[in-house]
DRENPA-3360 file (N, C-alpha, C; in nm, 2 decimals, always signed):
BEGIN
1 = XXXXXXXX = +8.77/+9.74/+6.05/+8.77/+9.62/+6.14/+8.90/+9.54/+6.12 ~ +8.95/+9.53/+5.99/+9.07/+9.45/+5.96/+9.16/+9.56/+6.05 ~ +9.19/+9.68/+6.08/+9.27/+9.76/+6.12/+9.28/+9.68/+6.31 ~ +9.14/+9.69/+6.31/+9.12/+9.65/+6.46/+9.14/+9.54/+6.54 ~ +9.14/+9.41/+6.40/+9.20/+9.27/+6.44/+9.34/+9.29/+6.49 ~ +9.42/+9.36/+6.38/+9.52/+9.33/+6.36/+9.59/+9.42/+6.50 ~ +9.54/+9.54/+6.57/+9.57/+9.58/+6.69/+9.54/+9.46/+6.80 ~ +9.44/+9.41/+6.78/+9.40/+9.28/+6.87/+9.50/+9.20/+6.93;
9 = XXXXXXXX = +9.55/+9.14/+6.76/+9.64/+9.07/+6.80/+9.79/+9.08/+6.81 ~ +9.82/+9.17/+6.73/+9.97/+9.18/+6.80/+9.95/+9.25/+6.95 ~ +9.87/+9.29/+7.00/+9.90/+9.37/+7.14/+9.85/+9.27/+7.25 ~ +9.82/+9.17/+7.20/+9.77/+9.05/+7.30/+9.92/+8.97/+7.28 ~ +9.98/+8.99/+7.16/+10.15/+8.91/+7.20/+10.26/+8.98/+7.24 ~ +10.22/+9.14/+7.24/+10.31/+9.22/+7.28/+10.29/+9.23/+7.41 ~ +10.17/+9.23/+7.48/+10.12/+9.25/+7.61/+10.18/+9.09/+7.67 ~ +10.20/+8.95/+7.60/+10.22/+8.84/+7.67/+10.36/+8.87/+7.69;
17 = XXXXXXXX = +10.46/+8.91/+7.54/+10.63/+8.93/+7.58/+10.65/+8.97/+7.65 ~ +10.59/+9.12/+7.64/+10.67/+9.25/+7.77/+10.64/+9.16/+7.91 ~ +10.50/+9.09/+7.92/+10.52/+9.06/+8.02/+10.64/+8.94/+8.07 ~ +10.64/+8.84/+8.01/+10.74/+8.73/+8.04/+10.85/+8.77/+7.96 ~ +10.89/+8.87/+7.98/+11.03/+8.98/+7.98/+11.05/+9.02/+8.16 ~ +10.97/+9.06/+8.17/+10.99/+9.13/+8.33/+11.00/+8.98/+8.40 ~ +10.91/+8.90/+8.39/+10.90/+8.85/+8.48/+11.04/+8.74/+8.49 ~ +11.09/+8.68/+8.35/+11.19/+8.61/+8.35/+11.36/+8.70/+8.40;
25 = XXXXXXXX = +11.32/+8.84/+8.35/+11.43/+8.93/+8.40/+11.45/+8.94/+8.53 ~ +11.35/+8.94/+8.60/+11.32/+8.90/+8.73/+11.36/+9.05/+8.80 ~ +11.35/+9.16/+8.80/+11.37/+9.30/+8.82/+11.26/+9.40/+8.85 ~ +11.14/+9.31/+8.87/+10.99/+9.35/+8.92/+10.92/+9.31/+8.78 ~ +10.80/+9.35/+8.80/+10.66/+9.37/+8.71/+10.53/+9.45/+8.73 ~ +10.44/+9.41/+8.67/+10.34/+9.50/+8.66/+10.27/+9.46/+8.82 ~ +10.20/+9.58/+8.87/+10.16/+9.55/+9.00/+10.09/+9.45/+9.02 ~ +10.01/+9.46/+8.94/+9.87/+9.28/+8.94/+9.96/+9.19/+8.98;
33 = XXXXXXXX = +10.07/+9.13/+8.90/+10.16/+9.05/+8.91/+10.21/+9.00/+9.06 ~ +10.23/+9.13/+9.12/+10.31/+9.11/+9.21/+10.23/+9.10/+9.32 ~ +10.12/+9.16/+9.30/+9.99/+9.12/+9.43/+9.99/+8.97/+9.41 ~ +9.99/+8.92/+9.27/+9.95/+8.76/+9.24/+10.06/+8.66/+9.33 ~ +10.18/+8.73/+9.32/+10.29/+8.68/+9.37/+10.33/+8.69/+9.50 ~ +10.30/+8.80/+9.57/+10.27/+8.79/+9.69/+10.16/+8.70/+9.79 ~ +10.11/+8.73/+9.71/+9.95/+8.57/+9.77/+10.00/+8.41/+9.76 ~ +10.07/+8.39/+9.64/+10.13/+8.31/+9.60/+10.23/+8.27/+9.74;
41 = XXXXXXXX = +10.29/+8.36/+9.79/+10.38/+8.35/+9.93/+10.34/+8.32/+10.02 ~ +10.21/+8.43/+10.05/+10.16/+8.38/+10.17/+10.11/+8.23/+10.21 ~ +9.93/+8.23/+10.13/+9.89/+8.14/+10.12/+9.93/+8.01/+10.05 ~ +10.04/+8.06/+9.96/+10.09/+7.90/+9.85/+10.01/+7.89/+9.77 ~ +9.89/+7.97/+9.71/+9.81/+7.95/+9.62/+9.88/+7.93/+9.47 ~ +9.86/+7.88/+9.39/+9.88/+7.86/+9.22/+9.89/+8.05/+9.20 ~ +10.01/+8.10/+9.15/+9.98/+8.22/+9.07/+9.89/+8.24/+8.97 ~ +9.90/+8.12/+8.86/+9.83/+8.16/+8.78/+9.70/+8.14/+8.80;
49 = XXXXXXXX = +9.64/+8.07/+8.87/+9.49/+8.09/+8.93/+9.46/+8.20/+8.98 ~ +9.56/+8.27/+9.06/+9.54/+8.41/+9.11/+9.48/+8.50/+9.02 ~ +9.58/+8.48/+8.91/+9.60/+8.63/+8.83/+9.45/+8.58/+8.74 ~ +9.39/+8.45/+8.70/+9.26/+8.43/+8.64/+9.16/+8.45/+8.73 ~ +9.18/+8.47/+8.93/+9.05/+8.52/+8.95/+9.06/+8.67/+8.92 ~ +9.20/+8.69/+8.97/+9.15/+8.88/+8.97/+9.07/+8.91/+8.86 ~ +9.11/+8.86/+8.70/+9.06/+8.89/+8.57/+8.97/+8.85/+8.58 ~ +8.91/+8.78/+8.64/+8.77/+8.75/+8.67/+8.69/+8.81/+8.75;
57 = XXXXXXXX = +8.78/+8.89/+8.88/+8.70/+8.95/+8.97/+8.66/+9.10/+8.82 ~ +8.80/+9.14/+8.78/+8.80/+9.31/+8.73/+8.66/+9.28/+8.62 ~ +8.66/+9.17/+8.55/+8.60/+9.13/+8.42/+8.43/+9.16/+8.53 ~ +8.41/+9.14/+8.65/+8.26/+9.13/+8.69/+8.23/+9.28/+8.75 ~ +8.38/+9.34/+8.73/+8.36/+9.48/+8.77/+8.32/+9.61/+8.69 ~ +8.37/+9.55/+8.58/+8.34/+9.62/+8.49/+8.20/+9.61/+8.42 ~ +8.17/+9.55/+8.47/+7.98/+9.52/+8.42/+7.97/+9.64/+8.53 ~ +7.97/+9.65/+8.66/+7.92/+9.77/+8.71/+7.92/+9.86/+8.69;
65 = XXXXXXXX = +8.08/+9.88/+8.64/+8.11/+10.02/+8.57/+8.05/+10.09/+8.50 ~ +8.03/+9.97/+8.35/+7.94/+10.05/+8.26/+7.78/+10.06/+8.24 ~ +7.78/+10.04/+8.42/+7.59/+10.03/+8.39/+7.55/+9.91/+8.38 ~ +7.58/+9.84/+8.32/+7.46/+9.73/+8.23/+7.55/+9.60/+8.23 ~ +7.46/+9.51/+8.16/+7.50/+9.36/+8.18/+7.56/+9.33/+8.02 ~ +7.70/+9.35/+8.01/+7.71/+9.30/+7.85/+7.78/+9.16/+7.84 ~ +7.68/+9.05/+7.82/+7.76/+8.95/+7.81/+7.90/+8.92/+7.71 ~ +7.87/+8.96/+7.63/+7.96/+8.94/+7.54/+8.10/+8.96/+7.55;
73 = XXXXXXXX = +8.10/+9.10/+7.66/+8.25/+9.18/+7.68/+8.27/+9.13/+7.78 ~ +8.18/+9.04/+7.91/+8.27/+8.91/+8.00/+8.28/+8.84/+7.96 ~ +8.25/+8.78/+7.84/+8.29/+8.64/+7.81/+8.43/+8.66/+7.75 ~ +8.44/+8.75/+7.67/+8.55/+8.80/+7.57/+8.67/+8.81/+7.72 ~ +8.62/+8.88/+7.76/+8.75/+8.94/+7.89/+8.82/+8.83/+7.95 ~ +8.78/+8.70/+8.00/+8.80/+8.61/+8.05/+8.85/+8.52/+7.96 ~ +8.80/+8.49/+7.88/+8.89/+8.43/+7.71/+9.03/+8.50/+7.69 ~ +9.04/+8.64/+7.72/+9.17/+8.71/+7.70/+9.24/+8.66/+7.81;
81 = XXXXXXXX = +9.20/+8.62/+7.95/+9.26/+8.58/+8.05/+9.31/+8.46/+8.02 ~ +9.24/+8.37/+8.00/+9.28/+8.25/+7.94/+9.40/+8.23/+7.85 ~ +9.38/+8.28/+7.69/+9.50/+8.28/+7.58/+9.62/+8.36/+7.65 ~ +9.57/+8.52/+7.74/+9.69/+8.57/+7.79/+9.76/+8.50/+7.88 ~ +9.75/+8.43/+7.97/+9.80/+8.39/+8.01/+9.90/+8.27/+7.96 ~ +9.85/+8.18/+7.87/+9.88/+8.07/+7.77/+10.06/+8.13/+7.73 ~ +10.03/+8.23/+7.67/+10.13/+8.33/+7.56/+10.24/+8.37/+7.68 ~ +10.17/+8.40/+7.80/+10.27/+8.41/+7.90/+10.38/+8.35/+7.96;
89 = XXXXXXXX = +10.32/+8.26/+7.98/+10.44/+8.11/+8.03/+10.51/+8.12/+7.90 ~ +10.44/+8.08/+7.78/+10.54/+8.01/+7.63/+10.66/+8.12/+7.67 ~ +10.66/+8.30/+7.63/+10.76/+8.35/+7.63/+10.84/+8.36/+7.76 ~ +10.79/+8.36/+7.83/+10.86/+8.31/+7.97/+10.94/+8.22/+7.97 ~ +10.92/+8.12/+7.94/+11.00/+7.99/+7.95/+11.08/+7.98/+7.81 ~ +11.07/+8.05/+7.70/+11.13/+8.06/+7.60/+11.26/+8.16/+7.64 ~ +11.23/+8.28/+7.71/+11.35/+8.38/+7.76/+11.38/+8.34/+7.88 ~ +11.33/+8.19/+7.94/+11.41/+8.19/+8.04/+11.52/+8.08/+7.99;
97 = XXXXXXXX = +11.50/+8.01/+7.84/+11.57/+7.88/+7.81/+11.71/+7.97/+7.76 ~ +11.68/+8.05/+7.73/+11.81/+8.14/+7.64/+11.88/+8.22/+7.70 ~ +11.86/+8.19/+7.86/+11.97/+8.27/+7.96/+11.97/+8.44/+8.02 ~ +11.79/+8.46/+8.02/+11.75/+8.58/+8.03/+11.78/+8.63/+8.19 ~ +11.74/+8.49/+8.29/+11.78/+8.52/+8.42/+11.92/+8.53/+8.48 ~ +12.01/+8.44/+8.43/+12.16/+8.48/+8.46/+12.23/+8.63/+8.36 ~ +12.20/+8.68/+8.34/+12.19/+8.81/+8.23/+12.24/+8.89/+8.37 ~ +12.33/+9.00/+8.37/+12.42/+9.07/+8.46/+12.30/+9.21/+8.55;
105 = XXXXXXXX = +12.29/+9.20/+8.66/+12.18/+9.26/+8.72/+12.13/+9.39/+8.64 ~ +12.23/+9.50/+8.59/+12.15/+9.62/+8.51/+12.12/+9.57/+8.35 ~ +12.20/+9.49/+8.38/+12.05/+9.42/+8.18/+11.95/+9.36/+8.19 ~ +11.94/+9.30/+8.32/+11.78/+9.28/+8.41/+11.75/+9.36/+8.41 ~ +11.77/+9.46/+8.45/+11.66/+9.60/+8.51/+11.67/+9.67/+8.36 ~ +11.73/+9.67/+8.29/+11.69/+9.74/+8.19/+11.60/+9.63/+8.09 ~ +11.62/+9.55/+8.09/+11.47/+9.46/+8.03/+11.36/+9.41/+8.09 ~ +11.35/+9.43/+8.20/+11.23/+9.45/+8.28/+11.20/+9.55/+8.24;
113 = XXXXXXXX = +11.22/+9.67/+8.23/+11.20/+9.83/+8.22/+11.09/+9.86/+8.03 ~ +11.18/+9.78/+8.01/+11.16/+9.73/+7.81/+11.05/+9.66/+7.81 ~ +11.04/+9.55/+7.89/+10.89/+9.50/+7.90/+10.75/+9.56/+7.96 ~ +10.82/+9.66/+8.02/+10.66/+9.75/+8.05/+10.71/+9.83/+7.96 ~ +10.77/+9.90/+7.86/+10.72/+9.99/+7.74/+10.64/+9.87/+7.67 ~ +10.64/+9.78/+7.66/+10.60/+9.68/+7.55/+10.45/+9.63/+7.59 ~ +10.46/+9.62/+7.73/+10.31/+9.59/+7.74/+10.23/+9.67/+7.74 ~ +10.26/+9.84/+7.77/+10.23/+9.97/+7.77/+10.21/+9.98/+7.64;
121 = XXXXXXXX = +10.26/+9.97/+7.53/+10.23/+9.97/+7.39/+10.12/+9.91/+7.39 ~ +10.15/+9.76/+7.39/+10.03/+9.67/+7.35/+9.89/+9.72/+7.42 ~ +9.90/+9.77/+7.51/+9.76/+9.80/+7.60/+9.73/+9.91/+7.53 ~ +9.78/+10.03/+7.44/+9.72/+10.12/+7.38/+9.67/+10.06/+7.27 ~ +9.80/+9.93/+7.19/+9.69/+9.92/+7.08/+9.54/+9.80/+7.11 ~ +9.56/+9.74/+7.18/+9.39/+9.65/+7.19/+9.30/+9.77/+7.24 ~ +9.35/+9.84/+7.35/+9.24/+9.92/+7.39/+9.20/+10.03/+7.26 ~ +9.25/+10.07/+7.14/+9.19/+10.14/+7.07/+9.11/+10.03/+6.96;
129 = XXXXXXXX = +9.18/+9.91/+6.96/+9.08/+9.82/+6.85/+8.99/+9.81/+6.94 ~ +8.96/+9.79/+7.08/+8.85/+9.77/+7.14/+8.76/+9.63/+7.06 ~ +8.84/+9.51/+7.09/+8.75/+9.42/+7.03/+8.72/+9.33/+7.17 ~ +8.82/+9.31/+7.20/+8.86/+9.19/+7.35/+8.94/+9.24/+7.40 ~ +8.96/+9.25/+7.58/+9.13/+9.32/+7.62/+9.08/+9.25/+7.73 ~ +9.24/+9.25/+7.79/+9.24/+9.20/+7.98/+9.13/+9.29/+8.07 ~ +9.08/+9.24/+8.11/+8.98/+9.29/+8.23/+9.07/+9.43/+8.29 ~ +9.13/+9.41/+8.35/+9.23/+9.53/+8.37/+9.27/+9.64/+8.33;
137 = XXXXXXXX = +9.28/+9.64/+8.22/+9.30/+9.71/+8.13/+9.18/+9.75/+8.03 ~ +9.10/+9.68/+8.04/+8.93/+9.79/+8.03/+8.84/+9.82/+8.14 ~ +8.92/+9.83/+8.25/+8.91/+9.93/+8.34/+8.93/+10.04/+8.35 ~ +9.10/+10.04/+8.31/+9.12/+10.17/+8.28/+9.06/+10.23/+8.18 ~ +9.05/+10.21/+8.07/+8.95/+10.24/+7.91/+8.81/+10.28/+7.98 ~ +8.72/+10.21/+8.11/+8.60/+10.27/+8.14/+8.68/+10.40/+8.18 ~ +8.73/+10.40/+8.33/+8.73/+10.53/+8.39/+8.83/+10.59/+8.29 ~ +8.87/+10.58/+8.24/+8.93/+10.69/+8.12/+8.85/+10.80/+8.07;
145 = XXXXXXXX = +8.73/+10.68/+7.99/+8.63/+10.76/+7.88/+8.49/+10.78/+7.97 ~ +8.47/+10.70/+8.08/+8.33/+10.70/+8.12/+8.36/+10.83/+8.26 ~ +8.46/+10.83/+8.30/+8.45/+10.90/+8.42/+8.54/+11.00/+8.44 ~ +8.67/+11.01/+8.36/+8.79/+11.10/+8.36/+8.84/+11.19/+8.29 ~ +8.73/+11.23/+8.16/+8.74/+11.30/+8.06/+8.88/+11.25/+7.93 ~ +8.85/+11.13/+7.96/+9.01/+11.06/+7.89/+9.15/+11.09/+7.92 ~ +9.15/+11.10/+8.05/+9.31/+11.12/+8.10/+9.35/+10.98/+8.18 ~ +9.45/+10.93/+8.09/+9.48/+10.78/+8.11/+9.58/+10.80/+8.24;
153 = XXXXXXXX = +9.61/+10.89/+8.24/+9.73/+10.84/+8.37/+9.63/+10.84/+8.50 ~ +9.53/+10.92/+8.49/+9.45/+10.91/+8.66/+9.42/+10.81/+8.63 ~ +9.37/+10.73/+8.54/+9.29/+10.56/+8.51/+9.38/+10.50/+8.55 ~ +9.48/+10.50/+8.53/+9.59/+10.39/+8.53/+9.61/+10.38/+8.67 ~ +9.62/+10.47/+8.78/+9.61/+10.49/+8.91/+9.54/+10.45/+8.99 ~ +9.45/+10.50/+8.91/+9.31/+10.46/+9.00/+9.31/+10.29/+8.97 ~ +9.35/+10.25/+8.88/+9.37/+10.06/+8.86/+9.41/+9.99/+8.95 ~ +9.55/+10.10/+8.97/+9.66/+10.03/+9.08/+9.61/+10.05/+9.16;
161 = XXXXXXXX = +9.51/+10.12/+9.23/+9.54/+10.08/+9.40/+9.46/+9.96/+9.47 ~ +9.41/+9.89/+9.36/+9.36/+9.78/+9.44/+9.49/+9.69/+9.47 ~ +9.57/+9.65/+9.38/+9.73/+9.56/+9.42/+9.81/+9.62/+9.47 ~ +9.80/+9.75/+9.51/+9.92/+9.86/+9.59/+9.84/+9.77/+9.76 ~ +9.68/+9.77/+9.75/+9.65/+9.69/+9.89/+9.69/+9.56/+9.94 ~ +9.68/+9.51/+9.83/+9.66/+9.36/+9.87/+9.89/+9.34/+9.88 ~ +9.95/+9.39/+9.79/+10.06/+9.36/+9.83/+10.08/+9.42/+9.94 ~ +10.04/+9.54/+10.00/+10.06/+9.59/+10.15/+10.06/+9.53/+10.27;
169 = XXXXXXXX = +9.82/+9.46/+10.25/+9.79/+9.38/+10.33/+9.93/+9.25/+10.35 ~ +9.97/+9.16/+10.25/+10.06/+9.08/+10.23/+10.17/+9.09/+10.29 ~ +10.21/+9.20/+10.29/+10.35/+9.22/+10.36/+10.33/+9.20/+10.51 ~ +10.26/+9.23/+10.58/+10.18/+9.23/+10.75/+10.18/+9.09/+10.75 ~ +10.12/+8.99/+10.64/+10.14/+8.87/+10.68/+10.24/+8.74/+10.64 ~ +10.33/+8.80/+10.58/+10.48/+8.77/+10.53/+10.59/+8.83/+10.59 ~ +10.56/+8.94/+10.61/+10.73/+9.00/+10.66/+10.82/+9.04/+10.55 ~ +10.76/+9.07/+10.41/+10.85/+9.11/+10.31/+10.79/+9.13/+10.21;
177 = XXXXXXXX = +10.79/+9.18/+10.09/+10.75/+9.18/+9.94/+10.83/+9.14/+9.84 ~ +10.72/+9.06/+9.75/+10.80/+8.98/+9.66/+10.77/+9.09/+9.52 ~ +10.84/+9.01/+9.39/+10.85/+9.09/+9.32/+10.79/+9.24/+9.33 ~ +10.87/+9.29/+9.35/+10.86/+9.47/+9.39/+11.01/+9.50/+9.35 ~ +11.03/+9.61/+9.24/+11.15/+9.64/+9.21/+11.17/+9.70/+9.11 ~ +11.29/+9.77/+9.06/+11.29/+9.84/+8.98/+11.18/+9.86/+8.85 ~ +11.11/+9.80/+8.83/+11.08/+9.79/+8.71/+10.93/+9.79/+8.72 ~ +10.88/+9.77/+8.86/+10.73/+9.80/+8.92/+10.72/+9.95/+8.93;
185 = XXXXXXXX = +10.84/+10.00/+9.01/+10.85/+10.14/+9.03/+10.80/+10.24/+8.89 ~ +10.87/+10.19/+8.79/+10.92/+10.22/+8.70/+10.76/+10.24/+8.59 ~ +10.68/+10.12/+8.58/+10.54/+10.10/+8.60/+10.47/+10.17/+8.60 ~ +10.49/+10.21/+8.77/+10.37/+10.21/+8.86/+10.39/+10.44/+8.81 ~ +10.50/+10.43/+8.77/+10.51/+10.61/+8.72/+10.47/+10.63/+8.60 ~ +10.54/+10.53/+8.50/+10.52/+10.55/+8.38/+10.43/+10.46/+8.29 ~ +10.33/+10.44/+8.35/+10.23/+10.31/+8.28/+10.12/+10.41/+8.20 ~ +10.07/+10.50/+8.26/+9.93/+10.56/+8.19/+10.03/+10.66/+8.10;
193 = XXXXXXXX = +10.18/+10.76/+8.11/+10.26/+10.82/+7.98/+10.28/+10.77/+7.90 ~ +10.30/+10.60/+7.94/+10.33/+10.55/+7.81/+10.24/+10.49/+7.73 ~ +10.15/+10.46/+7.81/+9.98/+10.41/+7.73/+9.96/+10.58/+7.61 ~ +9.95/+10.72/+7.70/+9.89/+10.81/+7.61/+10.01/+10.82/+7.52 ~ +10.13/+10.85/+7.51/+10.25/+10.85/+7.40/+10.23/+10.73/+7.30 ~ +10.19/+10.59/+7.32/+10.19/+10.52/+7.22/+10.04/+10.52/+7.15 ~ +9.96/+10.58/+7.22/+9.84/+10.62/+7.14/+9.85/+10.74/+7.01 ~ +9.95/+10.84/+7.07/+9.99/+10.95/+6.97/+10.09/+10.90/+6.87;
201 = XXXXXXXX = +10.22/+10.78/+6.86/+10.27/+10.79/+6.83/+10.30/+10.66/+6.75 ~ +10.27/+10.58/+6.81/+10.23/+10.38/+6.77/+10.14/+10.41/+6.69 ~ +10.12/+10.39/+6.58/+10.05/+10.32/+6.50/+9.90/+10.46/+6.52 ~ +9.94/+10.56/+6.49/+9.83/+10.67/+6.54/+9.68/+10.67/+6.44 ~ +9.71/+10.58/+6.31/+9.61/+10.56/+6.22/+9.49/+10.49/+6.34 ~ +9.51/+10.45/+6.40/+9.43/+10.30/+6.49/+9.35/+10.41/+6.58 ~ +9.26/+10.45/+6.58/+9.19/+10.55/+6.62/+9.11/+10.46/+6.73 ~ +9.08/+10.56/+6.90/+9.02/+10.45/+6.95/+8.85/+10.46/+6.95;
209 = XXXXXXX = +8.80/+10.31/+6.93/+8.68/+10.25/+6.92/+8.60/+10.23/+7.02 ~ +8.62/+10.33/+7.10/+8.54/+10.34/+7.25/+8.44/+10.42/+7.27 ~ +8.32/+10.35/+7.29/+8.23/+10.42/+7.31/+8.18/+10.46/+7.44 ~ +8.09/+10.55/+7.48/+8.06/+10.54/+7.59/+7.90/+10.54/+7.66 ~ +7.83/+10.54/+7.54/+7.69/+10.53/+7.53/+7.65/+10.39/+7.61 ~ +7.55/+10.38/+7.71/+7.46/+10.25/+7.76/+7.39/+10.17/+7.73 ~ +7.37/+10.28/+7.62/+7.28/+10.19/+7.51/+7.34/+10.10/+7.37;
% end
């Protein structure tokens, strides 16, 4: 259990960096993101309200997923929505005070690129402590182990195509897409290799704690 905190928590701060790395680098981000930010355009909605319903929509999806009604693992999911997001802005606004956005276009894209290995890490290590993780990201962890024989890159796929829609639908009613860019692309190929590589090679003692029984 002490092994499993300790994946908890650094990968809930590695998952906040990598993200407010991309997003301050300004060179794309993780798809959610950019569905969040595209809505954000259209309608003018609050992003970060966005990105707390989707985690709230995935967090009520995953009750379906695995069958049954586990309170505990919505309550937990949406508390991770909450703090993650918290940790988001902080390093955001910390790498945007130290001059991350005027930084020369390919040191953007290469630190956007650096922040999805880092959130890619971090999402191997919570998902093997399996204590609390982003609603999203124990989506993938269901259809991984519950439906795909543990192959994380179809999971990972199968994640994205809900914000591959909605940034689509968004573009028909905008005329353009917003954050989409190098480092989405980048993502959107190498998000489930780098989840299974940092499972083999991160910290490989951290065995994952996933079960798949209903009971």
């Amino acid at each position: 259990m002490q092994a499993r905190v300790i994946g908890l928590v650094s990968g809930l701060i590695l998952n906040a960096f990598g993200n407010g790395l991309c997003i301050s680098a300004d060179m794309g981000s993780g798809l959610w993101t950019a569905a969040a930010v595209n809505l954000n355009r259209w309608f003018a909605w609050n992003t970060g309200l966005i990105l707390f319903v989707f985690g709230v929509v995935n967090a009520l999806t995953n009750q379906v997923l695995i069958k049954r009604f586990d309170g505990k693992r919505l309550l937990g999911q949406i508390l991770y929505v909450m703090f993650f997001s918290y940790f988001v802005n902080i390093f955001t606004n910390l790498l945007t005070a130290v001059g991350v956005p005027n930084l020369p276009m390919l040191v953007r894209m290469f630190l956007s690129c650096l922040g999805v290995v880092f959130f890619c890490v971090a999402i191997s290590l919570y998902q093997r402590a399996n204590i609390v993780m982003h609603p999203n990201d124990d989506t993938t962890n269901i259809l991984r182990f519950f439906y795909l024989k543990g192959n994380s890159t179809k999971a990972q796929i199968i994640d994205f195509l809900p914000p591959i829609i909605i940034i689509i639908i968004a573009a028909f009613g905008i005329h353009t897409v917003y954050s989409v860019n190098v480092a989405t692309l980048f993502s959107f190929i190498f998000n489930g290799t780098l989840i299974a590589m940092s499972d083999k090679y991160i910290w490989p003692q951290l065995k994952h704690n996933f079960k798949t029984q209903t009971d």
